[in-house]
N, CA, C and O of each residue as an XYZ file, in Angstrom:
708
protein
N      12.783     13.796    -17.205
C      12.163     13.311    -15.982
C      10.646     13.447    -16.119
O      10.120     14.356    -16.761
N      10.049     12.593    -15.546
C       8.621     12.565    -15.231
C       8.101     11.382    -16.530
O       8.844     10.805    -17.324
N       6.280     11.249    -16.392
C       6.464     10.311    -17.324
C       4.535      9.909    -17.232
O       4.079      8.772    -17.359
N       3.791     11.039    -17.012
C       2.418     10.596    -17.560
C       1.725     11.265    -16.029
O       0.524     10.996    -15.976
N       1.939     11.611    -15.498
C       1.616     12.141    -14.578
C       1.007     13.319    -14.648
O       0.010     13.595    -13.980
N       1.684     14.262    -15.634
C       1.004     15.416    -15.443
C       1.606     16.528    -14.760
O       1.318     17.722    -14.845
N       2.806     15.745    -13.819
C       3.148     17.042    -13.245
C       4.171     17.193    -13.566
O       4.531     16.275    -14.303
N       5.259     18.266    -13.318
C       6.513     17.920    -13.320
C       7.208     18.401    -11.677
O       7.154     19.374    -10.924
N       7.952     16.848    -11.724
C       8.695     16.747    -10.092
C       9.646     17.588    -10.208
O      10.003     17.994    -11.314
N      10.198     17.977     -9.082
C      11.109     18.686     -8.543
C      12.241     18.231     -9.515
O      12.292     17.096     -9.990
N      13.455     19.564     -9.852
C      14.296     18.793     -9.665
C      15.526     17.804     -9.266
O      16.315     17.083     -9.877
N      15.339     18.058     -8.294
C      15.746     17.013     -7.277
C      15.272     15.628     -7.322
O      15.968     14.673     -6.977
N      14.186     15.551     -7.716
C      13.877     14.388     -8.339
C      14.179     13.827     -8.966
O      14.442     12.631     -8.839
N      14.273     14.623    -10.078
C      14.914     14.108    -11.315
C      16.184     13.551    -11.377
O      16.417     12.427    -11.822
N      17.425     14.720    -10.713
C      18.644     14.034    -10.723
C      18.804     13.030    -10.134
O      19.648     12.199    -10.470
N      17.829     12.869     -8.884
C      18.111     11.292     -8.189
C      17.763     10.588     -8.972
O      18.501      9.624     -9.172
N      16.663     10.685     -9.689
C      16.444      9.451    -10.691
C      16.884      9.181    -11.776
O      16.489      8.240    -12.465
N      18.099     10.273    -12.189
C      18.989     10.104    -13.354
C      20.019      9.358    -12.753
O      20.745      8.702    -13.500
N      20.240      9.337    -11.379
C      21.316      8.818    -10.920
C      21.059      7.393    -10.304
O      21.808      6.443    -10.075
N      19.751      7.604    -10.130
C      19.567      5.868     -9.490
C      19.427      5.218    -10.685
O      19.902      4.090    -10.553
N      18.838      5.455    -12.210
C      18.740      4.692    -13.304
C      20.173      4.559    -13.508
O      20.292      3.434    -13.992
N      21.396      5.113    -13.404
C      22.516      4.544    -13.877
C      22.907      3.544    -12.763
O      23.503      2.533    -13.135
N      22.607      3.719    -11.239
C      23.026      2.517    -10.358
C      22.457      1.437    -10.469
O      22.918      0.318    -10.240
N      21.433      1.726    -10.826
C      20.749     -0.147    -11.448
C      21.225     -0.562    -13.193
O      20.720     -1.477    -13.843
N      21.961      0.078    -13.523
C      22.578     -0.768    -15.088
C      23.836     -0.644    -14.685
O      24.788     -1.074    -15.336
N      23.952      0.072    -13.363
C      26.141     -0.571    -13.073
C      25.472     -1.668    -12.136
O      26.196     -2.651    -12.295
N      24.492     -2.000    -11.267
C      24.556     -3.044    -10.141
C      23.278     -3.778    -10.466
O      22.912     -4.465     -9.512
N      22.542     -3.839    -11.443
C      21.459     -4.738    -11.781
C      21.130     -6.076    -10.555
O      20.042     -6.651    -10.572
N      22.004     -6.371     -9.739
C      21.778     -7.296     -8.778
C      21.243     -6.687     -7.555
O      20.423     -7.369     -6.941
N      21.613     -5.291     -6.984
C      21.227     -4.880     -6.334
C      19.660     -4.358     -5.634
O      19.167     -3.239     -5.490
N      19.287     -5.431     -5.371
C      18.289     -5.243     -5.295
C      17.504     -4.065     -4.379
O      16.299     -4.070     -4.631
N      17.860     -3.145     -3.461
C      17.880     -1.799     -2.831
C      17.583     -1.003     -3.919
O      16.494     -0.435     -3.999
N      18.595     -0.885     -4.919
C      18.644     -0.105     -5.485
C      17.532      0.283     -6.599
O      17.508      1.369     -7.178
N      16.456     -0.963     -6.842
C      15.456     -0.916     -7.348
C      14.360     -0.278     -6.888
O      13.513      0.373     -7.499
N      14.474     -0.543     -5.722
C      13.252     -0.291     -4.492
C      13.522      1.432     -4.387
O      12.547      2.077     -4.002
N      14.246      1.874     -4.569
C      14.856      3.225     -4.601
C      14.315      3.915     -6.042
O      13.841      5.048     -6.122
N      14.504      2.920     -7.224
C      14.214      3.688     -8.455
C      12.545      3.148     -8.576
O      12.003      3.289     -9.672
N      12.034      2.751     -7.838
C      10.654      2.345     -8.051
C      10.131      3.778     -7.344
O       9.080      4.277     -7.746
N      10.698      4.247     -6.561
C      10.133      5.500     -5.487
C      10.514      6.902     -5.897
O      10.375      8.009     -5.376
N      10.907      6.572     -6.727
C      11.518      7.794     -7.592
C      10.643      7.784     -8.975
O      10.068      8.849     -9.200
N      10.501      6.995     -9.702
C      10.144      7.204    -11.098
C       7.987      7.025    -10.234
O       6.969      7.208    -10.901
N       8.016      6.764     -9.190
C       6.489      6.825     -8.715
C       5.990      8.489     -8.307
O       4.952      9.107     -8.542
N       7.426      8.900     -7.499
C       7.446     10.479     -7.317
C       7.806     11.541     -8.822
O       7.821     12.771     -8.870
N       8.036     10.667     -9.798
C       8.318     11.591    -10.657
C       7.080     11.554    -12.015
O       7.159     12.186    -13.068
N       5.972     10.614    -11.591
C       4.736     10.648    -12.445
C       4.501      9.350    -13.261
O       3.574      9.092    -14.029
N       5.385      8.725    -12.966
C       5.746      7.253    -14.013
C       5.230      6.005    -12.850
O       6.095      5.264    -12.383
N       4.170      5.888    -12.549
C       3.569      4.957    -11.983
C       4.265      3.712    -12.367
O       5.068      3.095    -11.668
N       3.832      3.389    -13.660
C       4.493      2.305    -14.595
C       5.819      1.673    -14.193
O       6.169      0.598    -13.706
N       6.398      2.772    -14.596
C       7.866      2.355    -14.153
C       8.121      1.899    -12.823
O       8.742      0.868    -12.565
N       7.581      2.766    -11.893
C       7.518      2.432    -10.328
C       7.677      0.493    -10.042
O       8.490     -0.296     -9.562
N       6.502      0.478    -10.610
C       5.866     -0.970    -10.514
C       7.165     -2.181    -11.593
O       7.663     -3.231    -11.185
N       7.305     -1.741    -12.510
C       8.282     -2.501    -13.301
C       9.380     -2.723    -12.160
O       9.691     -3.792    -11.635
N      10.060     -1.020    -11.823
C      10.873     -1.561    -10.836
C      10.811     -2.737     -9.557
O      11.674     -3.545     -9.214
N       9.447     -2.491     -9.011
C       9.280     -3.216     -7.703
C       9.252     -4.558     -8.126
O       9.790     -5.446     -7.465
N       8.600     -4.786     -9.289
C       8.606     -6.284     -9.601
C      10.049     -7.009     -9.939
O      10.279     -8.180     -9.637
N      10.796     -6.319    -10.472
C      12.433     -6.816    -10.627
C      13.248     -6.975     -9.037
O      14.009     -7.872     -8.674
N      12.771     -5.751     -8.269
C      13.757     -5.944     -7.126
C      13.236     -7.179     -6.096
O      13.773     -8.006     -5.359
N      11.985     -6.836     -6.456
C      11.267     -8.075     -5.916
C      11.464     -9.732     -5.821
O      11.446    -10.700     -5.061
N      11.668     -9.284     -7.206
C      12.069    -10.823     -7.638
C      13.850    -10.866     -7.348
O      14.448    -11.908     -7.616
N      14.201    -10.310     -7.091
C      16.029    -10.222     -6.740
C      16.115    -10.749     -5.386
O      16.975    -11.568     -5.064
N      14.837    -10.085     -4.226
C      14.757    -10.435     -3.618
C      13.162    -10.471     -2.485
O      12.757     -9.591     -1.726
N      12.486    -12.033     -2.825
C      11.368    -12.400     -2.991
C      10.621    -12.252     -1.222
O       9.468    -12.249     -0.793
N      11.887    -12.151     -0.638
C      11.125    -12.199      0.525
C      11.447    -11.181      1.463
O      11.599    -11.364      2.671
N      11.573     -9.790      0.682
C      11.588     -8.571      1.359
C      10.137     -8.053      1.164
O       9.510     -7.965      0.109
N       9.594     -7.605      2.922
C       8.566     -7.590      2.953
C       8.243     -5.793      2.693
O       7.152     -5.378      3.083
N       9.026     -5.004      2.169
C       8.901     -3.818      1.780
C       8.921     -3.936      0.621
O       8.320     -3.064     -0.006
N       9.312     -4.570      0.170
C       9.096     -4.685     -2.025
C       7.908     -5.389     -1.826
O       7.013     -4.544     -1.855
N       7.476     -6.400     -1.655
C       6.341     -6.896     -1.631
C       4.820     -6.016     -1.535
O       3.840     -6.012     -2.279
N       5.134     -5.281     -0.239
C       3.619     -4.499      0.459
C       3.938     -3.165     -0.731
O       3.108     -2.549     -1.401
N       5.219     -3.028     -0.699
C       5.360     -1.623     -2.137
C       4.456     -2.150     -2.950
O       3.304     -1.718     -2.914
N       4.690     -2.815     -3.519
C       4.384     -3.679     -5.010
C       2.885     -3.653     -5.044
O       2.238     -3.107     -5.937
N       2.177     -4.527     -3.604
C       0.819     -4.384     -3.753
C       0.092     -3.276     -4.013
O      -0.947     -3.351     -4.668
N       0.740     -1.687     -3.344
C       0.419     -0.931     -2.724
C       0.035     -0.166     -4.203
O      -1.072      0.275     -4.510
N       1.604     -0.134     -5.241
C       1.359      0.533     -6.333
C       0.614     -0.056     -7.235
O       0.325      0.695     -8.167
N       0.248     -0.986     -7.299
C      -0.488     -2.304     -8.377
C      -1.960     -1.454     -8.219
O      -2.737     -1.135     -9.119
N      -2.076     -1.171     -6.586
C      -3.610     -1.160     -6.091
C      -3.975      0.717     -6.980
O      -4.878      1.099     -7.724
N      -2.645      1.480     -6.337
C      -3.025      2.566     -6.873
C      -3.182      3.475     -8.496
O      -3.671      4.511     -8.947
N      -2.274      2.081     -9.002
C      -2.354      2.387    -10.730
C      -3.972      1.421    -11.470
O      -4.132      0.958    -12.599
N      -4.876      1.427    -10.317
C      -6.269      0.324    -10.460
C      -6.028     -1.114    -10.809
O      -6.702     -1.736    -11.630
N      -5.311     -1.457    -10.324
C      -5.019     -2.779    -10.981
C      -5.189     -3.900     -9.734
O      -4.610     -4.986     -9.689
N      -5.831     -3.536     -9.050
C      -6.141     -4.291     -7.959
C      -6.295     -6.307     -7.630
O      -6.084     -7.009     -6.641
N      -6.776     -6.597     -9.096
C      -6.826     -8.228     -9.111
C      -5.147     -8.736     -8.942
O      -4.751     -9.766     -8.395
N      -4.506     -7.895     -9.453
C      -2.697     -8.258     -9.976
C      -2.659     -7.860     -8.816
O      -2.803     -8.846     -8.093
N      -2.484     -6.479     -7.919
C      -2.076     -6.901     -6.543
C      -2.458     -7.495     -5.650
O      -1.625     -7.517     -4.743
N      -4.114     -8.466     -5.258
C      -4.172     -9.040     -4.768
C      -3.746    -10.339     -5.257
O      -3.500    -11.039     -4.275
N      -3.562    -10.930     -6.267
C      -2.571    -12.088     -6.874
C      -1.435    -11.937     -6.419
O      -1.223    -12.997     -5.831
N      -0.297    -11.114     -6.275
C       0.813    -11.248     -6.154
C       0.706    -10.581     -4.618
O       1.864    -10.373     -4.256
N      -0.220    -10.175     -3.597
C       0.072    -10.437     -2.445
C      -0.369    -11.770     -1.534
O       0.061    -12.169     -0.452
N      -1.295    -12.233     -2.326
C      -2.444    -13.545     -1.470
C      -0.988    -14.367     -1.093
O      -0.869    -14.369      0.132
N      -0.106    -14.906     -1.607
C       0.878    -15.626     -0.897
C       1.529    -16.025      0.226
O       1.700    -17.071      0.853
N       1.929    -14.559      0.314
C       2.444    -13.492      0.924
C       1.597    -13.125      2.607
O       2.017    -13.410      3.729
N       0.612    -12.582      2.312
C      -0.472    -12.557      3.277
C      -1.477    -13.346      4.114
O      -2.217    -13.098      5.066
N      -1.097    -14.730      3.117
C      -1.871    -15.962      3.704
C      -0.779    -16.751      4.653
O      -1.016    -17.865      5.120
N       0.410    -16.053      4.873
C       1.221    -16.911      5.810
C       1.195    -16.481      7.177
O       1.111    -15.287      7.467
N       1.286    -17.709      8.323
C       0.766    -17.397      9.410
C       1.292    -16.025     10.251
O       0.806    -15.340     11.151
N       2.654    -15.990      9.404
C       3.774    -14.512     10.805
C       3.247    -13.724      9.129
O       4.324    -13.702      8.535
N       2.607    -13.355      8.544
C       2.788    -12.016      7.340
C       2.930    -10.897      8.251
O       2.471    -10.684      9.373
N       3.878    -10.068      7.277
C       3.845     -8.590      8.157
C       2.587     -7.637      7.844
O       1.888     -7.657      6.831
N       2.480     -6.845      8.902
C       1.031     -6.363      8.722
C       0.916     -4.797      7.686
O       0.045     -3.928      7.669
N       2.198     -4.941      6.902
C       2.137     -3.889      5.984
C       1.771     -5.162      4.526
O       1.012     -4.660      3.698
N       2.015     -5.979      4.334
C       1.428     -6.897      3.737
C      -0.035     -7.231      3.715
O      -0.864     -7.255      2.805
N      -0.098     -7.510      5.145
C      -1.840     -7.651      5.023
C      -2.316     -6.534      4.575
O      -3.100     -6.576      3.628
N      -1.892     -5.108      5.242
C      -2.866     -4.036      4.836
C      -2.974     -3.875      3.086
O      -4.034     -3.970      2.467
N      -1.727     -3.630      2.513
C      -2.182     -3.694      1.050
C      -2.770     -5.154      0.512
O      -3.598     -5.078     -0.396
N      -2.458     -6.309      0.934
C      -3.846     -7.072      0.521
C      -4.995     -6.724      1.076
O      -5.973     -7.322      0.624
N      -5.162     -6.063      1.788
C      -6.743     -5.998      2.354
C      -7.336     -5.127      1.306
O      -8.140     -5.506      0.454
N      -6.735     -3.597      1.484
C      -7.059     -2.863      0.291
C      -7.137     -2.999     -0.733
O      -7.750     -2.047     -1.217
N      -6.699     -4.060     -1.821
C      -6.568     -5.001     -2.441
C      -7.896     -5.465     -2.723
O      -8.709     -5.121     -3.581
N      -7.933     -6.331     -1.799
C      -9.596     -6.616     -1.531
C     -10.955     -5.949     -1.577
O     -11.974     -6.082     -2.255
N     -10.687     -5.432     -0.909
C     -11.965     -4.163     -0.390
C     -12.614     -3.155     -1.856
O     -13.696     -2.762     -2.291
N     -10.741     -3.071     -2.297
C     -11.347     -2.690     -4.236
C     -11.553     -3.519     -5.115
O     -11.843     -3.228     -6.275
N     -11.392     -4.976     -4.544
C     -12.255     -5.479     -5.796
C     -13.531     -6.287     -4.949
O     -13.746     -7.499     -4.946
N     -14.273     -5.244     -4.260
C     -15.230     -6.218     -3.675
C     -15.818     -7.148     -3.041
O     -16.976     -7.549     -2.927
N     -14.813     -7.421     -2.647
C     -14.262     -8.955     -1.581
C     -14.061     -8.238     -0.247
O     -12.916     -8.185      0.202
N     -15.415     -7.492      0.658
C     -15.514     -7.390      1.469
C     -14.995     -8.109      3.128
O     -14.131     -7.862      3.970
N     -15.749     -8.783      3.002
C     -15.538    -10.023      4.083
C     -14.067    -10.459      4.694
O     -13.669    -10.593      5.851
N     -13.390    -10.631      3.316
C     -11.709    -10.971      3.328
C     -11.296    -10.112      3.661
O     -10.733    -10.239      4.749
N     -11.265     -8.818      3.091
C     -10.838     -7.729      3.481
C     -11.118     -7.640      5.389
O     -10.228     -8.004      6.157
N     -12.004     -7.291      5.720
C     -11.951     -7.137      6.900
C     -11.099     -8.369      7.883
O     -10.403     -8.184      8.881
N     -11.337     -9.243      7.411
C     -10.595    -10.513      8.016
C      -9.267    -10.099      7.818
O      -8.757     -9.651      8.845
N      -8.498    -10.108      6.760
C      -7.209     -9.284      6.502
C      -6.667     -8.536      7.661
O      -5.671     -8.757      8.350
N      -7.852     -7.288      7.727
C      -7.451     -6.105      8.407
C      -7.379     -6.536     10.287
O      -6.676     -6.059     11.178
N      -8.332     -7.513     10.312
C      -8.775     -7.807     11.623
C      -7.182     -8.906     12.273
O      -7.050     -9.182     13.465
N      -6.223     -9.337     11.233
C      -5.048     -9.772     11.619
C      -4.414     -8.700     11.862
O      -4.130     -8.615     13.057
N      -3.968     -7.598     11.065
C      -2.994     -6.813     11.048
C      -3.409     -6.221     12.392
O      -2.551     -6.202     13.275
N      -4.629     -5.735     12.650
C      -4.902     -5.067     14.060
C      -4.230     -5.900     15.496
O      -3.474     -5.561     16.406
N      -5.036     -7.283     15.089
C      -4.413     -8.326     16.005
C      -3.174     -8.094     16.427
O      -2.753     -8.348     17.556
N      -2.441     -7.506     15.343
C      -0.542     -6.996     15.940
C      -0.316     -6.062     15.911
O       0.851     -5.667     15.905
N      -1.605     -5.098     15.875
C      -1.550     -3.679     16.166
C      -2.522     -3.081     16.646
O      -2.732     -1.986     16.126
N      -3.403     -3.472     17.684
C      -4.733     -2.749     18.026
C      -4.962     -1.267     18.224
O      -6.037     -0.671     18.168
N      -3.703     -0.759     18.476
C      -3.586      0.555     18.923
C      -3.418      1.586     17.321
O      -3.628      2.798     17.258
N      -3.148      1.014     16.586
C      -2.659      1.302     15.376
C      -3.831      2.364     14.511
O      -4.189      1.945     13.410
N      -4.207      3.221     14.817
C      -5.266      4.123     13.993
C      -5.228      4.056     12.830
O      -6.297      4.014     12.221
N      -4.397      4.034     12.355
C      -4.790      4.077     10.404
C      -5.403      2.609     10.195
O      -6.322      2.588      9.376
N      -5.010      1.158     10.883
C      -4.931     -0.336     11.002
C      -7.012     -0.071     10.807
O      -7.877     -0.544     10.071
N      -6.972      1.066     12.092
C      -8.625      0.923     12.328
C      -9.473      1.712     11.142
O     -10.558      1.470     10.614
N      -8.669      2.573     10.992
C      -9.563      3.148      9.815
C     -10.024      2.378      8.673
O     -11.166      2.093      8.313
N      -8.481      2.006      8.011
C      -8.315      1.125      7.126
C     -10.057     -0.231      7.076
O     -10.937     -0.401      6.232
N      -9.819     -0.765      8.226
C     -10.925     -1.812      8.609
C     -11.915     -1.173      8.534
O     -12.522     -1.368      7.481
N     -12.625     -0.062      9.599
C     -13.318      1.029      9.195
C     -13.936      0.900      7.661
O     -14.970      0.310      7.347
N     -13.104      1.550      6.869
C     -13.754      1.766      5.317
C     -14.224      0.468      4.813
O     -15.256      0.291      4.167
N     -13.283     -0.514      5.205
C     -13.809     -1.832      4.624
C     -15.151     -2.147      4.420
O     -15.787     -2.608      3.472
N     -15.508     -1.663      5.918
C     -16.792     -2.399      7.092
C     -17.784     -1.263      5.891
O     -18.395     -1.783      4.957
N     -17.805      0.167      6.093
C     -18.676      0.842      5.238
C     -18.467      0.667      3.602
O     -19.454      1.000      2.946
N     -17.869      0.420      3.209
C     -17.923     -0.159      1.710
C     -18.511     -1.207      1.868
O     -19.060     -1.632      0.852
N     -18.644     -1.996      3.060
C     -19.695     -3.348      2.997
C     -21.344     -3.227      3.802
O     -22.166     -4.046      4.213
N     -21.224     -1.364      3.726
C     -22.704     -1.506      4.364
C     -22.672     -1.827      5.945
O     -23.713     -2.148      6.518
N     -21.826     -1.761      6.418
C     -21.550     -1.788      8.214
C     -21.367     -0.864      8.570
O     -20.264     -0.572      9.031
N     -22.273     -0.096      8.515
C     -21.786      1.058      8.945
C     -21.604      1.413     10.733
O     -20.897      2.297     11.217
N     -22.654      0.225     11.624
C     -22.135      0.252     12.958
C     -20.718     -0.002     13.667
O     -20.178      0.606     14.591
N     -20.189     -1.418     12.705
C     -18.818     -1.907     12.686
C     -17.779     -0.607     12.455
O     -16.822     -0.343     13.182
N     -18.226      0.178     11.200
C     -17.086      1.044     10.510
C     -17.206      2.487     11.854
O     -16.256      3.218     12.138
N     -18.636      2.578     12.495
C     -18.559      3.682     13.152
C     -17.317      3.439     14.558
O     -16.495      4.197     15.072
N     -17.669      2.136     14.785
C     -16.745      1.584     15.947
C     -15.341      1.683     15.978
O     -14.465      1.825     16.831
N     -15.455      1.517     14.324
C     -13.509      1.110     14.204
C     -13.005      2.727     14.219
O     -11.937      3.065     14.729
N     -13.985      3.709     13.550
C     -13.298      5.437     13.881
C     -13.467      5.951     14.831
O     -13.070      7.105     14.999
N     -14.170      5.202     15.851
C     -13.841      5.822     17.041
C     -12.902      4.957     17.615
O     -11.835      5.558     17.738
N     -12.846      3.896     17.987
C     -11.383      3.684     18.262
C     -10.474      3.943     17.735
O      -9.574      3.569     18.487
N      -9.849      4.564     16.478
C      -9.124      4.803     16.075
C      -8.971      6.596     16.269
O      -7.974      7.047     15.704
N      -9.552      7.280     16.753
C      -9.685      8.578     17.028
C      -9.051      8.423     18.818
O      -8.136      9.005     19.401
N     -10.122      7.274     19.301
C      -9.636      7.196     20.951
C      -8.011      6.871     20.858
O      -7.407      7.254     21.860
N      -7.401      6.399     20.104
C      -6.234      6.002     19.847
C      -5.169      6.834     19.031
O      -3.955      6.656     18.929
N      -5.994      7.802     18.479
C      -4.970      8.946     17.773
C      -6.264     10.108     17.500
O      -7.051     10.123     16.553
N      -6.180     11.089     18.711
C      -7.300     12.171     18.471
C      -7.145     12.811     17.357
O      -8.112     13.264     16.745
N      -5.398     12.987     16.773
C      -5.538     13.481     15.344
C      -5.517     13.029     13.978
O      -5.019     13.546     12.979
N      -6.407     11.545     14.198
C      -6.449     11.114     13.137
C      -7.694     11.396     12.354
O      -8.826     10.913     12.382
N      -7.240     12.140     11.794
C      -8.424     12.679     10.164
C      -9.005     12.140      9.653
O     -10.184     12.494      9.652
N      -8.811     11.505      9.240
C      -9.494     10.317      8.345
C     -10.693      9.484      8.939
O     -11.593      8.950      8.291
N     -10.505      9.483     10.420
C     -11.398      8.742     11.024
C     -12.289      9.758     10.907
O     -13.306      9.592     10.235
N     -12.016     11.019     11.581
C     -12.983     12.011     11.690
C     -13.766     12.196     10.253
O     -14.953     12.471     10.427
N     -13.506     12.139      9.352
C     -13.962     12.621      8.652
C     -14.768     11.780      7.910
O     -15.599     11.989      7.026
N     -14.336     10.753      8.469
C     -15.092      9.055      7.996
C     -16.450      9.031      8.761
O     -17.479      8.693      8.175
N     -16.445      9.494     10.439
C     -17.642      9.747     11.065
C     -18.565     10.553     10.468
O     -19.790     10.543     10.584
N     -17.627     11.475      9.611
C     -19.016     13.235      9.106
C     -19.290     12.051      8.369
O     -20.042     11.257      8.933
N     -18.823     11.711      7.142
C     -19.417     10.824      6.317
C     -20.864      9.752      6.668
O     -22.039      9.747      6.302
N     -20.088      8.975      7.495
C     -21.477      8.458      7.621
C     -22.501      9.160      8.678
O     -23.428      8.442      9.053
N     -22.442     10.390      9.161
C     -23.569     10.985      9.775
C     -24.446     11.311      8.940
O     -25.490     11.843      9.317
């Protein structure tokens, strides 16, 4: 178990993921069952694998919007950010996208520099979630990675007025003080 990470997972980890690698070579169609060994071999240090998985279950089944926003999500966090905004822009450019979609395309964005989009991104997902604090943070960082820092101060305080224990905002304010 494990696989470049550095650490070594529980093992509990491990056996699930000895046991979910044999349910995907008895049910290879199953597409669940990928999405399961993508979250396992991601918790067990194997980024790589994570992503191999999501892209198979994905493709088993193309229009589950949790393999999809997975997919972006790990693409974004193994730096590979152009490949997950490629394989979410589709996805995210449709008029109902779910707003766990937009958010990993936004982030997506925002790391490769493509400010502007990014916030536009984020400024849908809010649209179906205004109340949503992480939605604001998220936008937030955008806005200060683009030098807005009035915009980004706005979005952590609404997102604080909207979840007093959200951290991130707070700590996004020390930042830019």
């Amino acid at each position: 178990c494990g696989g470049g990470g550095g650490r070594r997972p529980p093992r509990s980890v491990c056996g699930a993921l000895d046991q979910c690698r044999a349910l995907v070579l008895r049910r290879p169609s199953m597409a669940i069952s990928w999405l399961h060994l993508a979250h396992l071999e991601r918790e067990s240090g194997n980024l790589d694998a994570g992503i191999d998985a999501l892209k198979h279950g994905g493709a088993l089944a193309p229009d589950d919007v949790i393999a999809v926003s997975l997919l972006g999500g790990y693409l974004g966090e193994a730096a590979r950010a152009r490949e997950a905004a490629a394989w979410l822009e589709p996805v995210a450019r449709q008029d109902d996208a779910d707003p766990q979609v937009l958010v990993a395309y936004a982030l997506a964005l925002a790391k490769l520099g493509r400010h502007d989009e990014a916030v536009a991104t984020f400024d849908r997902a809010v649209a179906a979630d205004p109340l949503n604090a992480r939605l604001l943070v998220e936008r937030g960082t955008a806005h200060m990675m683009a030098g807005r820092s009035g915009r980004a101060r706005a979005d952590f305080e609404a997102a604080i007025a909207s979840n007093p224990a959200a951290a991130r905002a707070h700590t996004s304010l020390g930042v830019l003080a």
